[in-house]
C-alpha positions as CSV (number, residue, x, y, z in Angstrom):
1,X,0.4,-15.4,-1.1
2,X,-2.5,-13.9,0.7
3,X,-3.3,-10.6,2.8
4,X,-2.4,-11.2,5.8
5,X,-3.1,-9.7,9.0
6,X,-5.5,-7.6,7.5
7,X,-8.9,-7.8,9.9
8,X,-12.6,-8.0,8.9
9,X,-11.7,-6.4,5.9
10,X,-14.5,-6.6,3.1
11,X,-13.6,-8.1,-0.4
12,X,-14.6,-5.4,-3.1
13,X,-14.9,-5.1,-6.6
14,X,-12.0,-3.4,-7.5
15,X,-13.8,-1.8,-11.0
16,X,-17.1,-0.4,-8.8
17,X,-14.6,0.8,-6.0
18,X,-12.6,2.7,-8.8
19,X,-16.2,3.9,-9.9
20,X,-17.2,4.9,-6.8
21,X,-14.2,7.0,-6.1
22,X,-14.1,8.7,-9.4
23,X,-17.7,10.1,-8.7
24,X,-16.5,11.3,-5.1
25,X,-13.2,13.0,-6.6
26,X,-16.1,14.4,-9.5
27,X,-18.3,15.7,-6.8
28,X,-15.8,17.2,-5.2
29,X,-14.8,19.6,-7.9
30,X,-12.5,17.7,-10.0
31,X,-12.3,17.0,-13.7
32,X,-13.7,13.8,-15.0
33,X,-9.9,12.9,-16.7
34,X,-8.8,14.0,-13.0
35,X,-11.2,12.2,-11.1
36,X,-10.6,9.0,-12.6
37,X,-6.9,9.2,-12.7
38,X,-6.6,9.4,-9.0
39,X,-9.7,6.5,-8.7
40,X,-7.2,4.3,-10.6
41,X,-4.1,5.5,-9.0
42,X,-5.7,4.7,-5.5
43,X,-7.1,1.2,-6.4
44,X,-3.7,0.1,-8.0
45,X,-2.0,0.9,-5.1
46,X,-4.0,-1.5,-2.5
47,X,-4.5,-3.9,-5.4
48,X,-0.7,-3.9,-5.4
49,X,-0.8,-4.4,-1.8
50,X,0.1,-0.6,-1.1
51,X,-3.0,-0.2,1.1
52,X,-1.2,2.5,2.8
53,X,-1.6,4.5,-0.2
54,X,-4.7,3.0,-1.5
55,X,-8.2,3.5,-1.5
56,X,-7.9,4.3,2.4
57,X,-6.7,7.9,1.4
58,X,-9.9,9.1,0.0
59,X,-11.4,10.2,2.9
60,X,-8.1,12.6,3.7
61,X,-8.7,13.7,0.0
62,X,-11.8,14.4,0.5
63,X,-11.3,17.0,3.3
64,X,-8.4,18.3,2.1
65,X,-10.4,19.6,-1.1
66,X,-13.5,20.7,0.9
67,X,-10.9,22.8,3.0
68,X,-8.9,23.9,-0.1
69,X,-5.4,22.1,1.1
70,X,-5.4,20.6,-2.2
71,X,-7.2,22.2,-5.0
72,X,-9.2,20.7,-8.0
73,X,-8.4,21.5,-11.7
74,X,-4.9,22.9,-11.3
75,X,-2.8,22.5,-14.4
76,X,1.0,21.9,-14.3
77,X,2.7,25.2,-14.9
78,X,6.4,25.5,-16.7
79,X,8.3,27.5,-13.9
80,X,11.5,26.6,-16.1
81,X,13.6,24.7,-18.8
82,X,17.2,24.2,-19.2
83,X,18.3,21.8,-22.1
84,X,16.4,18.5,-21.1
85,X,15.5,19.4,-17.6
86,X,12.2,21.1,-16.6
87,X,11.1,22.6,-13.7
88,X,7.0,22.5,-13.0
89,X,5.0,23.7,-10.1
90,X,1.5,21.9,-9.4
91,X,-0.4,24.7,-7.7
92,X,-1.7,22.2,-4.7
93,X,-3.4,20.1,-6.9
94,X,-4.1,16.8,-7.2
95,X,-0.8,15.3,-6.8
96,X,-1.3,11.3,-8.9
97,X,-2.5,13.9,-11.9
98,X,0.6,16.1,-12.0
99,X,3.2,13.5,-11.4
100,X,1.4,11.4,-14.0
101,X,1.6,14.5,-16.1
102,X,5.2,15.2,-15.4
103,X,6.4,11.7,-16.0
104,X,4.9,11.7,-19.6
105,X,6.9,14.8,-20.1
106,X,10.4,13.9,-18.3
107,X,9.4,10.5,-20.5
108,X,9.1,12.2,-23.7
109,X,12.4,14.3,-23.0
110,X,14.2,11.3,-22.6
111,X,12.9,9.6,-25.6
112,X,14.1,12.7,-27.7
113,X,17.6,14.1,-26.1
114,X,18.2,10.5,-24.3
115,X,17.8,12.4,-20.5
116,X,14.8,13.9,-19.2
117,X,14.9,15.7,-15.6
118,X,12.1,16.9,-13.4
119,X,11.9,19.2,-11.0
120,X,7.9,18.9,-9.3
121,X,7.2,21.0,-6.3
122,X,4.0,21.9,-4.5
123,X,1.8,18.5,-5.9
124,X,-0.7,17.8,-3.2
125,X,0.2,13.9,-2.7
126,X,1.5,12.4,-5.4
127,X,0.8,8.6,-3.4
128,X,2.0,5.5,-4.7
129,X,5.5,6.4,-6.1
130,X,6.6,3.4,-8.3
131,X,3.4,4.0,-10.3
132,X,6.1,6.6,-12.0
133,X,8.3,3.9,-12.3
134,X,6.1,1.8,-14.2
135,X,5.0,4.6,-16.1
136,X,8.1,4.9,-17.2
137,X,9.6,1.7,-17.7
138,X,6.6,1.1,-19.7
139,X,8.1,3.6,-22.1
140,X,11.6,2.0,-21.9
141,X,13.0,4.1,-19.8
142,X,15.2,4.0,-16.2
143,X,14.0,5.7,-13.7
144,X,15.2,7.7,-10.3
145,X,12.7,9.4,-8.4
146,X,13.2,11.4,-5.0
147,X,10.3,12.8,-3.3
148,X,9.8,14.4,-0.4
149,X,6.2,15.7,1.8
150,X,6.8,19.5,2.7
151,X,4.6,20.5,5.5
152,X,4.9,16.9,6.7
153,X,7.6,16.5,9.5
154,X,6.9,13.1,10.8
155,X,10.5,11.5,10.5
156,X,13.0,11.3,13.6
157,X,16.4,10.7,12.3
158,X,18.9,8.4,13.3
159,X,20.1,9.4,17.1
160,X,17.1,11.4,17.5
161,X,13.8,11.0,19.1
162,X,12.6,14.8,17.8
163,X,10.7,14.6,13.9
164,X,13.1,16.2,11.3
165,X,12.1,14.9,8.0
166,X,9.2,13.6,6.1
167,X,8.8,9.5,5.2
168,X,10.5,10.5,1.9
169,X,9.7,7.7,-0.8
170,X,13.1,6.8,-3.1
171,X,12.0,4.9,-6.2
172,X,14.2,3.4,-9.4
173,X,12.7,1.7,-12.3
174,X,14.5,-0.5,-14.7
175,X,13.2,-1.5,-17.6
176,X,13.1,-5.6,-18.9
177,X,12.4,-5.7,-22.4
178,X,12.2,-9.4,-22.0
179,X,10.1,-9.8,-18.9
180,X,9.2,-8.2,-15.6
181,X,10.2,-4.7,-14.8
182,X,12.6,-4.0,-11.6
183,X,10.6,-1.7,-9.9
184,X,12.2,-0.7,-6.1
185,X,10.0,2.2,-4.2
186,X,10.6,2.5,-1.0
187,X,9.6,4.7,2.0
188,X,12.5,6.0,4.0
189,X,10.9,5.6,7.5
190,X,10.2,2.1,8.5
191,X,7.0,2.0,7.7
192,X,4.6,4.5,5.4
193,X,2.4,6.8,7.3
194,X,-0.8,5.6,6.0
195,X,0.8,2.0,7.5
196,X,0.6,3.7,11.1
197,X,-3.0,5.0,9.9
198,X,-4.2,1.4,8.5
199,X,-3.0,0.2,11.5
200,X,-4.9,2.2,14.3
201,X,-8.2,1.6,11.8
202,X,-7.8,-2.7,12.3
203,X,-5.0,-3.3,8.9
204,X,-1.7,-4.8,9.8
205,X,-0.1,-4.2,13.2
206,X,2.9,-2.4,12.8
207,X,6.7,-3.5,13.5
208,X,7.4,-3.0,17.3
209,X,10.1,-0.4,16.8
210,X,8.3,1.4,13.7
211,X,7.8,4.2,15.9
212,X,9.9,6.3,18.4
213,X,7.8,7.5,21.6
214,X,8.2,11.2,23.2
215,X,10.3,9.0,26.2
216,X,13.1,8.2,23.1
217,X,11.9,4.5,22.9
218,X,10.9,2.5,20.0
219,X,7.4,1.6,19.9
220,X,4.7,0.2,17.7
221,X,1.5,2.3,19.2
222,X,-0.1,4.7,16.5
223,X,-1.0,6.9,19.7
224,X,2.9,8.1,19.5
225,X,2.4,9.6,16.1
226,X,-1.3,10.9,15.7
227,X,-2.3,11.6,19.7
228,X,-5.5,12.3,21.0
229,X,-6.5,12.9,17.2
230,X,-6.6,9.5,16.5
231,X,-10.0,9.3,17.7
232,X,-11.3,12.0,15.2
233,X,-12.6,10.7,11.9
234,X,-9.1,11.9,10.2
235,X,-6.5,11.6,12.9
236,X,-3.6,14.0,12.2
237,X,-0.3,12.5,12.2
238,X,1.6,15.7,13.1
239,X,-0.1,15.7,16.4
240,X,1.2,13.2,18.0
241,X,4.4,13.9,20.4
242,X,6.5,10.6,19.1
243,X,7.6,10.1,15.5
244,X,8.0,7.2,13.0
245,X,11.6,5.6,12.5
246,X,13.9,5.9,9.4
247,X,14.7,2.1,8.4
248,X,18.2,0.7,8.3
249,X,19.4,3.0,10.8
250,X,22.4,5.7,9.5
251,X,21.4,4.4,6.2
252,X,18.1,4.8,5.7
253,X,17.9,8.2,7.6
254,X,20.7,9.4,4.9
255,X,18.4,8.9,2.3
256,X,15.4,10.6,4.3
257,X,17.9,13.7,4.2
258,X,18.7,13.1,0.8
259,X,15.2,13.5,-0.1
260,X,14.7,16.2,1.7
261,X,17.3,18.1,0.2
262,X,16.7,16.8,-3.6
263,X,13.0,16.7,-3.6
264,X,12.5,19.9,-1.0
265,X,15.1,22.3,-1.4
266,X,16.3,22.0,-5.3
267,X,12.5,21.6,-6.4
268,X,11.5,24.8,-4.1
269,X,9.4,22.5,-2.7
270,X,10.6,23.2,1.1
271,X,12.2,21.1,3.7
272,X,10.4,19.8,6.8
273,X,13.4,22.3,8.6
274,X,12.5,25.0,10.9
275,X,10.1,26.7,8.5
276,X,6.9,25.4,8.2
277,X,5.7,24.8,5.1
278,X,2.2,24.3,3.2
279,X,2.0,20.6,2.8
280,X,2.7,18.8,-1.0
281,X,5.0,16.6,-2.3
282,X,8.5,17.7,-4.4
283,X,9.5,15.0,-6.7
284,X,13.3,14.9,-8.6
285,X,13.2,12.7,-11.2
286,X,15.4,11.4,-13.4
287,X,14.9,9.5,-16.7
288,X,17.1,7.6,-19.4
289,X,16.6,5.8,-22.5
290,X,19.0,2.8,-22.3
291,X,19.5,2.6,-26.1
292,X,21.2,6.2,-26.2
293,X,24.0,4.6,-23.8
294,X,23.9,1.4,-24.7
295,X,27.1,1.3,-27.3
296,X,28.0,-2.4,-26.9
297,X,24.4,-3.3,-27.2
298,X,24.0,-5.7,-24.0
299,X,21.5,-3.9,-21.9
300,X,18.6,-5.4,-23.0
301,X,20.4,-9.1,-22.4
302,X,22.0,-7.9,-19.2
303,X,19.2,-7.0,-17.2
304,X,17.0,-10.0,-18.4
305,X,19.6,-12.5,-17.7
306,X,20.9,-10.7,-14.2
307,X,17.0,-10.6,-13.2
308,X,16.8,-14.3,-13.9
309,X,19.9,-15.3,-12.2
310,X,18.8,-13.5,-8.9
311,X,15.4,-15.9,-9.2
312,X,17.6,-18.5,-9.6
313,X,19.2,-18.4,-6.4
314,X,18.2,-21.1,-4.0
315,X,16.0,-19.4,-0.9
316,X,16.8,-18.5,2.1
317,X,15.1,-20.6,5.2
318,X,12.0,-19.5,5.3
319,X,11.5,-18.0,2.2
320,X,9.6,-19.7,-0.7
321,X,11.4,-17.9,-3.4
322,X,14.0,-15.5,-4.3
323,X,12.0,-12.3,-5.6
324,X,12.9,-9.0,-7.1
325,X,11.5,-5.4,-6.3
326,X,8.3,-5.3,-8.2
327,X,7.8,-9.1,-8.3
328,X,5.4,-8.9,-4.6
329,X,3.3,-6.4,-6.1
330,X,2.2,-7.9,-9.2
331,X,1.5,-11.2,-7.2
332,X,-0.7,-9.5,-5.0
333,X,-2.5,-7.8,-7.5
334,X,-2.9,-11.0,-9.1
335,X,-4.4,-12.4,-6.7
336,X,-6.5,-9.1,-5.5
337,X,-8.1,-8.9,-8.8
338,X,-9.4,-12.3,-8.3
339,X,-10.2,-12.9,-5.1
340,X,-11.6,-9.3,-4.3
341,X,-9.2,-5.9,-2.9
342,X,-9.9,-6.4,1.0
343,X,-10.9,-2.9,2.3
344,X,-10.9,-2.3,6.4
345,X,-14.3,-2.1,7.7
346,X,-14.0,1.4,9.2
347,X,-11.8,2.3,6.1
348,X,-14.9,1.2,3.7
349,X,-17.3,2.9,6.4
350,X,-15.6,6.0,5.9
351,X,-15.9,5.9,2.2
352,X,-19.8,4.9,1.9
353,X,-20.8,7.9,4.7
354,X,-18.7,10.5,2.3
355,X,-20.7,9.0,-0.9
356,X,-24.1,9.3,1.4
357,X,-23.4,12.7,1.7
358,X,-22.5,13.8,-1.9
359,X,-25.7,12.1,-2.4
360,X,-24.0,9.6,-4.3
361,X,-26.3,5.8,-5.1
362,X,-23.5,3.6,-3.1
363,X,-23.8,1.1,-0.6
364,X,-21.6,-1.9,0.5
365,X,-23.5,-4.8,-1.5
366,X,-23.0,-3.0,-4.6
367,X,-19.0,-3.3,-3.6
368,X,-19.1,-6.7,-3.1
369,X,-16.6,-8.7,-5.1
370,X,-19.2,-11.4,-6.4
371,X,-18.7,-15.4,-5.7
372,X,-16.3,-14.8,-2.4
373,X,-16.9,-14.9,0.9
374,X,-17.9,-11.2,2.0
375,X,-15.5,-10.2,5.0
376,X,-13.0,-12.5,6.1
377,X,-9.3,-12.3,8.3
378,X,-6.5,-13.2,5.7
């Protein structure tokens, strides 16, 4: 496997990148615990091949706490609780902390009554969803997360060419006691909106219908979603006239609205509707612990042997193997963590000009991933 279509992208260290954005996030205002939580969040993500939700979101963090859209040090506060379900609201705050926070507790719910439900609104950007996933099938548990990006209508639905919805991630996690977890996380639009972003900064073109143009027509061009903002140093995506694309058609765009309505309206989140709302993600989770359902005592077998038999399957034309959700991730972090995370140039840039200012000790030789080439097109 490698990277591809990534362009003159620098191989990093991924521990001194972590480092580096731990003591941005820290200079910024945040905790240390906090700091380092969203560092490691960031740099799993593009280790895991996620760059869209990787290390190329600091900058974006970075204003958004200098302008207070997302605020430092904000606990997660107990709005309600009804039997095993609780209901928290995150204050604009660092979203990977809360969610983090909030799976531990949905986690620990369902460890004690076997069910555990969540109920997140206002988390600033909770990235990377299936990092929940894994969190919890760490613990044993299934998984089913909805989430939606108040504040973030970027979405056209399907038979529109107006923006109705947010890219509204859908994630389940199941749990393989006797190998690799099934982790599917998903974006509803075609593609993620940091994907459009990595994109116009040199990452990986984009699909040619990703996008739908302000004439109706499908398009690839980041210009459709982001506009004349694309040129400033952290291009809006709501400025654009065009929109990104649900995938899968009527299907796809369901689940967008799905989203919206589990992860906006039930959390009190807020839908990307007519109102306007301040921008943060509203996550529904679900969680179970097999064993509390598990009567005939074949789960733990089941899965394992069903996971196995899909692997077994003789591929496609084309394809090199049969794989399940979860299984391209942890082969790309394999090989990341090896070979070096490749970072964009003007993505890296970005990062070492913020650090400059904090009057932070960083520079681009002190992220190089030692004994590989330095930049390179995968």
């Amino acid at each position: 496997m490698t990277d591809a279509g990534v362009a003159e992208s620098i191989l990093t260290d991924p521990e001194g990148l972590t480092k580096l954005i731990g003591e941005v996030l820290h200079a910024d205002g945040c905790s240390t615990e906090e700091a380092d939580c969203v560092a490691d969040h960031l740099v799993e993500a593009s280790l895991c091949g996620h760059d869209s939700h990787g290390v190329i979101r600091l900058p974006r963090y970075h204003s958004w706490l200098g302008t207070g859209q997302i605020k430092a040090r904000q606990p997660l506060r107990l709005i309600s609780s009804l039997g095993s379900a609780r209901q928290f609201d995150g204050g604009n705050g660092l979203g990977q902390w809360l969610a983090r926070a909030a799976t531990a507790q949905g986690v620990a719910l369902a460890r004690k009554e076997g069910i555990g439900v969540i109920l997140l609104r206002r988390a600033g950007h909770i990235g990377r969803v299936g990092a929940y996933a894994e969190q919890a099938a760490e613990a044993g548990c299934v998984s089913l997360i909805f989430v939606n990006v108040g504040g973030s209508r970027l979405v056209a639905p399907f038979g529109s060419a107006q923006r109705a919805g947010s890219t509204a991630p859908v994630t389940i996690g199941v749990p393989n006691a006797e190998g690799d977890d099934f982790i599917l996380d998903f974006a509803t639009s075609k593609v993620a909106e940091g994907k459009a972003l990595l994109a116009a900064r040199g990452g990986i073109d984009l699909p040619d219908d990703a996008l739908m143009g302000a004439d109706g027509r499908p398009t690839d061009d980041p210009l459709e979603l982001y506009g004349a903002s694309l040129q400033e140093r952290l291009p809006d995506p709501r400025a654009g006239k065009g929109a990104l694309r649900p995938f899968g058609d009527h299907k796809g765009s369901g689940l967008m609205l799905a989203c919206e309505l589990l992860g906006g309206a039930l959390t009190g989140n807020g839908t990307n509707g007519p109102t306007d709302h301040e921008f943060g993600n509203g996550m529904l989770a679900v969680f179970l612990e097999p064993s509390r359902f598990d009567d005939l005592g074949m789960f733990d077998g089941e899965v394992a042997s069903f996971i196995d038999f899909v692997r077994s399957r003789t591929p496609a034309q084309g394809s090199d193997l049969v794989l399940i959700p979860g299984d391209k991730e942890r082969r790309t972090r394999a090989q990341r963590i090896v070979r070096g995370l490749p970072v964009p140039r003007p993505v890296l840039t970005a990062i070492l000009r913020i650090a400059r200012e904090l009057n932070l000790d960083w520079d681009e030789e002190r992220l190089m991933k030692r004994g590989v080439a330095m930049t390179g097109k995968d």
